[in-house]
C-alpha positions in Angstrom: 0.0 0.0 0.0 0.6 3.7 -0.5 1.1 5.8 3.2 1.5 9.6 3.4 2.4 11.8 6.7 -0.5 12.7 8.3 0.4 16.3 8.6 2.6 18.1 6.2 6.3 19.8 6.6 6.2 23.2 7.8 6.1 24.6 4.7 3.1 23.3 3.9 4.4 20.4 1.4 4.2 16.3 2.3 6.8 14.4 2.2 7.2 11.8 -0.8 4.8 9.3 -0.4 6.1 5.3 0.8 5.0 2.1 -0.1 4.2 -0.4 3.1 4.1 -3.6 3.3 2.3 -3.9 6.9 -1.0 -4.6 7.2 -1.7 -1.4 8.7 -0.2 2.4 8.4 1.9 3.2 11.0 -0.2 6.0 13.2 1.9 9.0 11.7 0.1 8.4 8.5 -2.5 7.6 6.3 -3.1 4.8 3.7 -3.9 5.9 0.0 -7.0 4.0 -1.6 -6.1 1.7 -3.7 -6.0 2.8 -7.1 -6.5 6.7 -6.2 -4.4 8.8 -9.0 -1.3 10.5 -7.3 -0.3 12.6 -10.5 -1.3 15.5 -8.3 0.3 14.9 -5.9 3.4 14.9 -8.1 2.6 17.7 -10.2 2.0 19.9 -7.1 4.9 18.5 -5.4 3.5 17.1 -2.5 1.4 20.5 -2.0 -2.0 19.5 -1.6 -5.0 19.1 0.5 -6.0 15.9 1.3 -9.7 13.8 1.7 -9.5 11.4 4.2 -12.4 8.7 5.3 -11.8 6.7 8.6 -7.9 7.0 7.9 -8.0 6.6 4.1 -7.5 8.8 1.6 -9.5 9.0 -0.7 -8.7 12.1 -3.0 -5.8 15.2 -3.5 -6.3 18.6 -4.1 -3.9 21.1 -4.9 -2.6 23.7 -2.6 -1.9 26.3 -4.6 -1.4 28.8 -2.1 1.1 26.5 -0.3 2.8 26.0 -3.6 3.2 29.3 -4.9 4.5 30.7 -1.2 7.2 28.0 -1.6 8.0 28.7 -5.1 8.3 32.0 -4.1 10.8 31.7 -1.3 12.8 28.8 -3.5 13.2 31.8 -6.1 14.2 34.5 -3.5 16.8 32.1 -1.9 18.1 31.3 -5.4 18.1 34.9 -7.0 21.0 36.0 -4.9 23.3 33.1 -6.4 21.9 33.3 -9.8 22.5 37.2 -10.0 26.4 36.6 -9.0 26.6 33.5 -12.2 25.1 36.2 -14.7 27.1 39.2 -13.6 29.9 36.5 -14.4 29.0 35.4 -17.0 28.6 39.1 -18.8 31.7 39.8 -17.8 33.3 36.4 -19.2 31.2 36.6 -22.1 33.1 40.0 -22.8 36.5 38.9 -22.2 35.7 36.6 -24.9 34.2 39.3 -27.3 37.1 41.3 -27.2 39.4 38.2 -27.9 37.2 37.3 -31.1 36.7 40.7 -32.5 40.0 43.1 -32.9 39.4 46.3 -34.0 39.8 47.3 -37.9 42.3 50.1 -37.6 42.5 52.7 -41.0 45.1 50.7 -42.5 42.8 48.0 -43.1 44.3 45.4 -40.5 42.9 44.2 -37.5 44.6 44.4 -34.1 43.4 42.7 -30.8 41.7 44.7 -28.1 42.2 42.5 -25.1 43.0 43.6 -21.8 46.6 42.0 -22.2 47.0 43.8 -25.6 45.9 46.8 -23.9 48.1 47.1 -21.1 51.2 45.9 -23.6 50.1 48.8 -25.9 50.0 51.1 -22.9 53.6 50.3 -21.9 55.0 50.5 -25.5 53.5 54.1 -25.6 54.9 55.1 -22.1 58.2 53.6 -23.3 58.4 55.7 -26.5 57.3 58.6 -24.6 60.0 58.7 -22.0 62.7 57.9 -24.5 61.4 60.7 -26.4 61.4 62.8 -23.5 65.1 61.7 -22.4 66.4 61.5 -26.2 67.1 58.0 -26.4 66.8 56.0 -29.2 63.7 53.4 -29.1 62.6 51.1 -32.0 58.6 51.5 -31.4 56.6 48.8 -33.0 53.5 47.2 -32.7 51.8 44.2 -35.1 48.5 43.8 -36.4 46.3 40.6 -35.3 48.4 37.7 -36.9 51.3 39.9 -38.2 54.9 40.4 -37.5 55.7 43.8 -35.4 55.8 46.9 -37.7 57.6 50.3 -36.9 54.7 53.1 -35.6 55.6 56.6 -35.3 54.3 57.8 -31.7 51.6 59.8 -32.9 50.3 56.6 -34.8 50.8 54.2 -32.0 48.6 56.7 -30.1 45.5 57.7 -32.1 45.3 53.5 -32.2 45.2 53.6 -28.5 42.8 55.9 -28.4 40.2 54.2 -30.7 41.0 50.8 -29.1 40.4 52.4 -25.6 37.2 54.1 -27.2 35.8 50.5 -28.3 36.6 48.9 -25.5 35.0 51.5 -23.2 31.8 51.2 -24.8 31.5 47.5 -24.5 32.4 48.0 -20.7 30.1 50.4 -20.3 27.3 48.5 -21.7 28.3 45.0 -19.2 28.3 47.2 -16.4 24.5 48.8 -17.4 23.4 45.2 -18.0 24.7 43.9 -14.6 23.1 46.9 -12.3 19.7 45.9 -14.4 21.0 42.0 -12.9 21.8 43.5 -8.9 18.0 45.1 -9.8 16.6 42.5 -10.8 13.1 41.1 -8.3 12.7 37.7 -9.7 15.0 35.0 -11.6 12.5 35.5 -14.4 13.1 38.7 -14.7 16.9 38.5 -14.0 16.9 36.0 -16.9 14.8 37.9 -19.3 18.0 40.7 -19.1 20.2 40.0 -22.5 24.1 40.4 -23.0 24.5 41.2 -26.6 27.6 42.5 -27.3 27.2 42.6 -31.3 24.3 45.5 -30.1 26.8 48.1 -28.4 27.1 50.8 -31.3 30.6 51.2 -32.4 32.0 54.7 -31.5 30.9 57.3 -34.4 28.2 55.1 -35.4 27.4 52.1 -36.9 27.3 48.5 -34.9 29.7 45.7 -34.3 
C-alpha cells in the first residue's frame, strides 16, 4: 500500500509518499486508496489538501497557495546566487568578445583589443614617450592581429590607443549597465529575461559591431 504523513512539513508540502508492506499504516500516516491517482500529488509537489475517510485517503487537491509561497521563497533564496553566475557570465562573455573581435584600424588590419594587448600597448606608448622625452633612441613597433611587429611613429601608436580604448570603453560600459539591471533584478525571471549582446553596443561614431 501507498502511506503519506498525516500532517505536512512546515512549509506546507508532504513528504514523498512510501510504499508499506504492513497490514496497517503506521499511526503517523494515512493509507492511499487503492488505485487513487497520485499525479497531483506529483505535479504539485506534494502541495495538496487531502480527503480522508476513517484513515483513508481518498482524493488530493492542490494547494496552490502553499505551492506558490514556496516557489516564491525557493526563487528569493536562489536569485541572490543566480545574479552573482550572470554578472559573471557578462563579464566572461566579454572577455571573450574582445578576444574574437580586434578592431579594424585605418590601414585596413585588424589588431586585438584585449585587456593583455591593452596594457602591452600602454607600456610600448609610455616607453616611447620617455625615451622621447630623455632622447634616447627606441625602436617602437607594434603588429596587427596575426602579423609580424611593424615600426609606428608615436603619434600613430597613439591615435590607435585611443580608438581601441574608445571601443573597449563602450563595450564595458554597456556589461556594467546590464549587470546593475541583474543587482535590480526582483525575480529569476526577470533576472533571466536581461540579455548580454555584445554585437548590439554601437561602435564609437556610429554604426554596430
Amino acid at each position: 500500500m501507498l502511506i503519506i504523513m498525516k500532517t505536512p512539513g512546515a512549509n506546507g508540502g508532504y513528504p514523498p509518499l512510501q510504499d508499506w508492506n504492513g497490514p496497517t499504516p503506521p499511526e503517523t500516516h494515512y493509507q492511499l486508496k487503492k488505485g487513487l491517482d497520485t499525479s497531483v500529488f506529483t505535479q504539485n509537489k506534494g502541495f495538496v489538501t487531502l480527503t480522508v475517510i476513517r484513515g483513508i485517503v481518498t482524493a488530493m487537491t492542490p494547494n496552490t497557495e502553499a505551492l506558490e509561497a514556496w516557489r516564491a521563497a525557493a526563487s528569493a533564496a536562489a536569485l541572490p546566487v543566480r545574479k552573482k553566475e550572470r554578472i559573471a557570465e557578462s563579464k566572461q562573455q566579454l572577455a571573450d568578445y574582445l578576444l574574437a573581435h580586434p578592431l579594424q584600424w585605418t590601414d585596413g588590419q585588424y589588431y586585438a583589443i584585449t585587456a593583455e594587448k591593452q596594457q602591452q600597448l600602454t607600456g610600448k606608448i609610455m616607453s616611447a614617450t620617455l625615451a622621447a622625452q630623455t632622447g634616447q633612441p627606441y625602436a617602437l613597433t607594434w603588429n596587427a592581429t596575426g602579423q609580424e611587429c611593424q615600426s609606428w611613429t608615436l603619434e600613430n601608436l597613439t591615435a590607435l590607443a585611443f580608438a581601441i580604448d574608445a571601443r573597449v570603453t563602450s563595450l564595458v560600459s554597456y556589461q556594467q549597465a546590464q549587470e546593475v539591471s541583474m543587482q535590480a533584478a526582483a525575480t529569476l525571471e526577470e533576472l533571466e529575461a536581461i540579455p548580454v549582446d555584445y554585437d548590439s553596443v554601437p561602435l564609437p561614431g556610429g554604426g554596430a559591431a
